[in-house]
N, C-alpha and C positions, 0 to 999 in steps of 0.2 A: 689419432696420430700414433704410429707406430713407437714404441717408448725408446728405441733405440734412435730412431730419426732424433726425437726429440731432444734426445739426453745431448747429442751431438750440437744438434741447436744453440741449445742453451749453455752449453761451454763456451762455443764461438762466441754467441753475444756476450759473456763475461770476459771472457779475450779479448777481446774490442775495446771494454772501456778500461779494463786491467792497463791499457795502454796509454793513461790520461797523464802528460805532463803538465807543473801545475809551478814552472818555475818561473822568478821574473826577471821580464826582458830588456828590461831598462825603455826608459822613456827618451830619449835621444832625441829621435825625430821629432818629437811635439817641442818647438820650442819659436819666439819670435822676439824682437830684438826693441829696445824700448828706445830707443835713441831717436832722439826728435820730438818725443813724445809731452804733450803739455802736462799743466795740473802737478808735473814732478815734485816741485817744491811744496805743496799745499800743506805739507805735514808738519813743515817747519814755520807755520805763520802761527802766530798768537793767539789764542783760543779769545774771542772776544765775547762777552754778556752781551745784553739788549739792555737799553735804556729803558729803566722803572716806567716810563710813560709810556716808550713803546710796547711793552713787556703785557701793561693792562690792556693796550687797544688790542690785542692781541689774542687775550684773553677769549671772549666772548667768539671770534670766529674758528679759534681752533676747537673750542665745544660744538659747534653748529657743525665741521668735520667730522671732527671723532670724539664724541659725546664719553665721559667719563664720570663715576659715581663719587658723590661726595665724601670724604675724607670718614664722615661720622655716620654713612649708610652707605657702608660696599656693595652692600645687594639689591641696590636699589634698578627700578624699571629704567633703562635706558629710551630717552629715545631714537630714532633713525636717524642716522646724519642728513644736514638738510645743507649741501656745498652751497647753495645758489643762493639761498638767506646770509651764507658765510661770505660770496664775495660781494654782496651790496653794501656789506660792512668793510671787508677790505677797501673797496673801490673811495669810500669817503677819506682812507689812510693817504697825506701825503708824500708819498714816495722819493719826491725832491729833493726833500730836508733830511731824509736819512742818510746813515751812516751807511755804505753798503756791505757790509756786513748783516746789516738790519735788514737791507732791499732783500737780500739772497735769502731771510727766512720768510719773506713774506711770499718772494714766488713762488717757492717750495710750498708754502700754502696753497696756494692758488693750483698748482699743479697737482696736490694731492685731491685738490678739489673735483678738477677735471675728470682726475682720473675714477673717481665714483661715482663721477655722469656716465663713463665710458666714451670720452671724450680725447682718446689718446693722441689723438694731435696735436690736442692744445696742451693738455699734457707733457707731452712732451715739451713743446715750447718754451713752456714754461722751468721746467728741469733744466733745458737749456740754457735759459736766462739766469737762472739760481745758481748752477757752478761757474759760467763768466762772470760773475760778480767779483773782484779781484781781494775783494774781503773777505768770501765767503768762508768760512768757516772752514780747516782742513778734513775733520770727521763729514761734513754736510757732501762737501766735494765728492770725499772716495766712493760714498753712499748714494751720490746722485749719477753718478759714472755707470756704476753698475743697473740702478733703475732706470737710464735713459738702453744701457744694451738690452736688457729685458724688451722696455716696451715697444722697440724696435724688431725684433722680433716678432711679437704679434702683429705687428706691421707690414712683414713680410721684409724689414729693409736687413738683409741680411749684411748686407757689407758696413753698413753705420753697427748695427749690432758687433759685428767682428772689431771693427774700430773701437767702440769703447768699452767693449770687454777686454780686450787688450791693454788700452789705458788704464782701465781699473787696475788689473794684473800690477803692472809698471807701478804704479803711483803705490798699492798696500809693498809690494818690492825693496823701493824706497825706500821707505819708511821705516821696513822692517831690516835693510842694509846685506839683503839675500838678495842672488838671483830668483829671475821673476818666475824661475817654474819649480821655486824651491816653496812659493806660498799659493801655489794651485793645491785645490784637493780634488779628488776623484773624478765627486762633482763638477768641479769648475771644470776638468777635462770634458765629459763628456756633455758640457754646457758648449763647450768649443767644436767638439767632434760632430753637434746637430747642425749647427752654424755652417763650417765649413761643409757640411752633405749637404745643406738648404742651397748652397753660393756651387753646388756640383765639383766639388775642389775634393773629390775620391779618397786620392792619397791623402791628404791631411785630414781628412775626418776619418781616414785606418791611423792616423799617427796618433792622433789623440783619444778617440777610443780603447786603442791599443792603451795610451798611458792610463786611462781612468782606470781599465782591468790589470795592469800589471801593480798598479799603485795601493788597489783594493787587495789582489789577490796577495802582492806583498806585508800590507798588513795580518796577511790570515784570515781575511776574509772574502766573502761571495762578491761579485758583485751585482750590478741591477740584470734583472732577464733580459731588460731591453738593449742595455749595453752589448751582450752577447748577440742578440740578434742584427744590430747592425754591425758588426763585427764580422758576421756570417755575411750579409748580405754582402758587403763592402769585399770581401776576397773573390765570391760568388762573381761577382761584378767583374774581378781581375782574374777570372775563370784559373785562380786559385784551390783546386778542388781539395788535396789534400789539407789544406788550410781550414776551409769549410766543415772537413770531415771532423777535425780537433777540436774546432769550435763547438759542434754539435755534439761531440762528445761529452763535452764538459756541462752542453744545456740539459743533457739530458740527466747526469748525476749532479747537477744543481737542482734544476727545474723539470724533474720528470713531468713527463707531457707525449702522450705517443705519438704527438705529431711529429715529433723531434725523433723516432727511430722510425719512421716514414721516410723522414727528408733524408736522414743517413740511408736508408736503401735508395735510395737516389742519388745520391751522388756515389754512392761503390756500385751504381751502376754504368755510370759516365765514367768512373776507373777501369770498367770490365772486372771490377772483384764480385765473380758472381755468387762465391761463397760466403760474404763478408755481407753480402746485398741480401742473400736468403735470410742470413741470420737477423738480420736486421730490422725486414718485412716480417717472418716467425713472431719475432719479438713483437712486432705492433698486433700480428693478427691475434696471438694470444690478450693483448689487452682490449680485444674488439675492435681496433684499431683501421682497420681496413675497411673502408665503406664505401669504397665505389666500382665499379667492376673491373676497371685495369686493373685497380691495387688486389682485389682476389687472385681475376686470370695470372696476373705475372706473379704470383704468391705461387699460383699450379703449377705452369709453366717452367720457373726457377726450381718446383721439387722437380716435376719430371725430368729436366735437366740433370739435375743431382742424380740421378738414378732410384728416387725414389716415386716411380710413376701412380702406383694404389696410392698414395698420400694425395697426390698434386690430382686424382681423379676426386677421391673422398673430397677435398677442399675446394673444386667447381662447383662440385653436385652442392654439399650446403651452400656456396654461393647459390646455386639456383636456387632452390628451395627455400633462401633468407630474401629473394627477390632481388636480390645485388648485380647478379649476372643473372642474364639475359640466353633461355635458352633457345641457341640459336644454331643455324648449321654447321660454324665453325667450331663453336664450344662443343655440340653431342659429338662430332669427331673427334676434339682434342680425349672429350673423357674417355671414349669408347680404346680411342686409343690408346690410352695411359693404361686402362684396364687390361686391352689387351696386352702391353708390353708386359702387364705385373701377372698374366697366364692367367686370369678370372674373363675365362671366356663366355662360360653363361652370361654374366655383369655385364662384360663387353657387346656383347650383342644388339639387345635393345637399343641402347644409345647411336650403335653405328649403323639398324638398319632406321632410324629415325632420322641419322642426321643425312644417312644418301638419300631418303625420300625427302627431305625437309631441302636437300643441296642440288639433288639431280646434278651432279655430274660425276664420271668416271670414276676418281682419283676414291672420292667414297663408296662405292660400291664395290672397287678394286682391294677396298681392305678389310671392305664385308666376306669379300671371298674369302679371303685369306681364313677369316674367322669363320664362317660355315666349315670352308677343309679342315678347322683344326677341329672342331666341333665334329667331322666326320657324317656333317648334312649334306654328303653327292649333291643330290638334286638340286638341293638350295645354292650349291656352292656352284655349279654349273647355270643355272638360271641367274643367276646374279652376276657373273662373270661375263656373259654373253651382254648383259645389258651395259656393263662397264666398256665392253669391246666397241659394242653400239656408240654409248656417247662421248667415246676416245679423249683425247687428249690425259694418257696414262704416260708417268714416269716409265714404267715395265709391261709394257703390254705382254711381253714374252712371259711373264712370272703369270701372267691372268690364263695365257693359254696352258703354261704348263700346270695349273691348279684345276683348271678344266680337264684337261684331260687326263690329269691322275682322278679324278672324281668318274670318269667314263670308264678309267682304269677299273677303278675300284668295284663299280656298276655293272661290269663285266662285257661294257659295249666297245668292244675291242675295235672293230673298225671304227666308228666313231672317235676311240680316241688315237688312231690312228693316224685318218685325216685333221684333228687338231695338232697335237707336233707334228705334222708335215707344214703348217702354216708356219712354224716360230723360225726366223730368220735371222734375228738379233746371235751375235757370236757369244755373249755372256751365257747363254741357253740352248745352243745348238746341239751341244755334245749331249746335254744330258736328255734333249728331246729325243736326239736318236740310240739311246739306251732305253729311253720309252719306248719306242718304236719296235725295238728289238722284243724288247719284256710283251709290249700288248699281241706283237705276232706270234709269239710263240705260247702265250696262252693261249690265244686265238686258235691256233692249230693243233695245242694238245687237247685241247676241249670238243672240237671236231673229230678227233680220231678217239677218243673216247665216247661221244658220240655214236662215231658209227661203228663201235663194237655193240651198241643196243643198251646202253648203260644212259639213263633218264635221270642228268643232272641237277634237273629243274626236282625233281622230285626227292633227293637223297638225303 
């Protein structure tokens, strides 16, 4: 890589992210309304104990749950919880005669149980039972609000999820005598922001992802990779491009990763910033970053573009030779060509008479000529030229005749290239064919007359 290309390069890509704002936007749009909402009160009921007898039968199934070490050997062997021993023992409890206060910790038992069979239906059920209980406990409540939105979720039921997460929100609200999106944290947003992408609800899962990041990043700090990545997808989505671009900025001075200066050359290419997009692709190729053969070719392509054609050839060819790209009749033309714009005509050679042989048609043979005449190989240049004429379909067929016959010119077969510009008909090429015409006849004729004063040109 030329060190000057590079230097360039690599300023651009620090431009880019020199341009990361990192302020916050207010959470506004994340918000929803608690009114109507049950369980409101639950905060203000009487924290009630279990009855000494209830307290014991109780005992022995919440060990068979979740097994805990005795008081006077903390390190002792647990064993495996065993739910299904726990509710033959519940089952015997009569539920009737209780307080429901009492009822509400027993399904919560039962639920917990469930749910370390993997049994999340009943589970659930049962959760559901424990906070309708009109006793139940206000801590047991806010707590089961939120594990009934959880396990609803791995349920796939996103709308009941969204329903009691939001209750939960409302009720700790409450409680705590704040509005309800003054006791969300980051977390709890981007608990909302999946929900709402799960339910297809676009914008409100950007409003609330939006608020987890603006909430994190107002604290002074990072927030999750994943948060940013749907963040990105979600404007992506609302073919938000410059938005994407910001996003990705920030993934990549968070969470370097070169796939993340990949995807930024993708999208400043959907902007048309073809210099913002080079810089971009540079950056991932330097990290090895590029491994399939778009990402190479358009890495060449985008230098050739640049004006930097020997770079964009250098950087095919290792593609070829790393096995990445494919050498193929398109590529030995792009290289041969890039070579020859950068004037490394030997270089240029090979590749372009490989990729007319490998392409057979015109258009590459047409710029084989070119490179023969600059190489100053007449015959090559003329034999190749005829063959481009042959299998036509050329942008300039006028430019093939008049390279032909300055190579006849030059070869000294004057009529020969005489009747070549008398073929070129095109107006772009006219004039200067018949200045050829002029040039080859009058050498023609002074060669003749000196000739035939007995002077043996061939010889001198």
């Amino acid at each position: 890589m030329h060190i000057l290309l590079r230097t360039i390069l690599m300023a651009k890509a620090a431009a880019l992210l020199a341009v990361l704002s990192f302020s916050h936007q207010g959470i506004a749009q994340a918000s929803f309304s608690c009114a109507g909402m049950p369980y409101m009160d639950v905060h203000e009921r009487r924290l009630r104990a279990l009855d000494q007898s209830v307290n014991r039968q109780l005992e022995s199934p919440r060990y068979l749950i979740q097994p805990f070490p005795p008081e006077d050997d903390p390190d002792a062997i647990l064993p495996e919880p065993d739910p299904v021993a726990a509710f033959r023992e519940l089952d015997e409890i009569r539920t009737d005669r209780l307080a429901s206060h009492e009822k509400a910790e027993i399904f919560n038992l039962y639920a917990y149980g469930h749910y370390l069979n993997d049994n999340i239906p009943q589970a659930l059920n049962y959760y559901v039972q424990t906070i309708s209980e009109e006793g139940a406990n206000g801590p047991l409540v806010e707590r089961n609000l939120k594990t009934i939105a959880q396990l609803s979720q791995l349920q796939e039921d996103f709308q009941t999820a969204l329903q009691y997460n939001q209750n939960w929100a409302c009720v700790r609200a409450s409680k705590a005598g704040v509005d309800v999106l003054e006791v969300l944290t980051a977390r709890d947003y981007s608990e909302f922001a999946n929900i709402y992408y799960r339910l297809d609800d676009l914008p409100g899962a950007l409003a609330y992802i939006e608020a987890a990041i603006n909430l994190e990043e107002a604290a002074g700090n990072i927030g999750n990779e994943n948060w940013y990545s749907m963040q990105r997808s979600l404007y992506y989505q609302q073919e938000d491009i410059p938005s994407v671009i910001r996003v990705l900025k920030k993934l990549i001075v968070y969470y370097p990763n070169v796939k993340y200066w990949r995807e930024l050359g993708g999208m400043f290419s959907e902007m048309e910033d073809t210099e913002s997009q080079l810089a971009s692709y540079y950056l991932a190729y330097l990290q090895n970053g590029l491994e399939t053969e778009g990402q190479m070719k358009g890495l060449g392509y985008l230098m050739i573009a640049a004006g930097a054609p020997y770079q964009g050839a250098q950087l095919m060819i290792e593609g070829i030779e790393s096995g990445i790209i494919e050498e193929d009749e398109e590529t030995m033309r792009a290289v041969g060509s890039a070579l020859y714009q950068s004037r490394e005509m030997d270089a240029a050679l090979p590749w372009m008479e490989r990729a007319a042989e490998a392409g057979g048609e015109g258009e590459a043979y047409a710029g084989l000529t070119g490179i023969y005449s600059s190489l100053l190989r007449h015959e090559d240049a003329i034999r190749v030229g005829r063959i481009a004429l042959r299998l036509g379909d050329l942008n300039r067929p006028d430019q093939i005749r008049l390279a032909i016959g300055s190579a006849q010119v030059a070869l000294k077969d004057y009529n020969d290239a005489i009747e070549t510009f008398e073929t070129i008909r095109d107006s772009r090429s006219s004039r200067v064919a018949r200045d050829f015409i002029r040039y080859a006849a009058g050498e023609r004729d002074r060669e003749a007359q000196i000739r035939a004063s007995g002077i043996d040109l061939d010889n001198l």
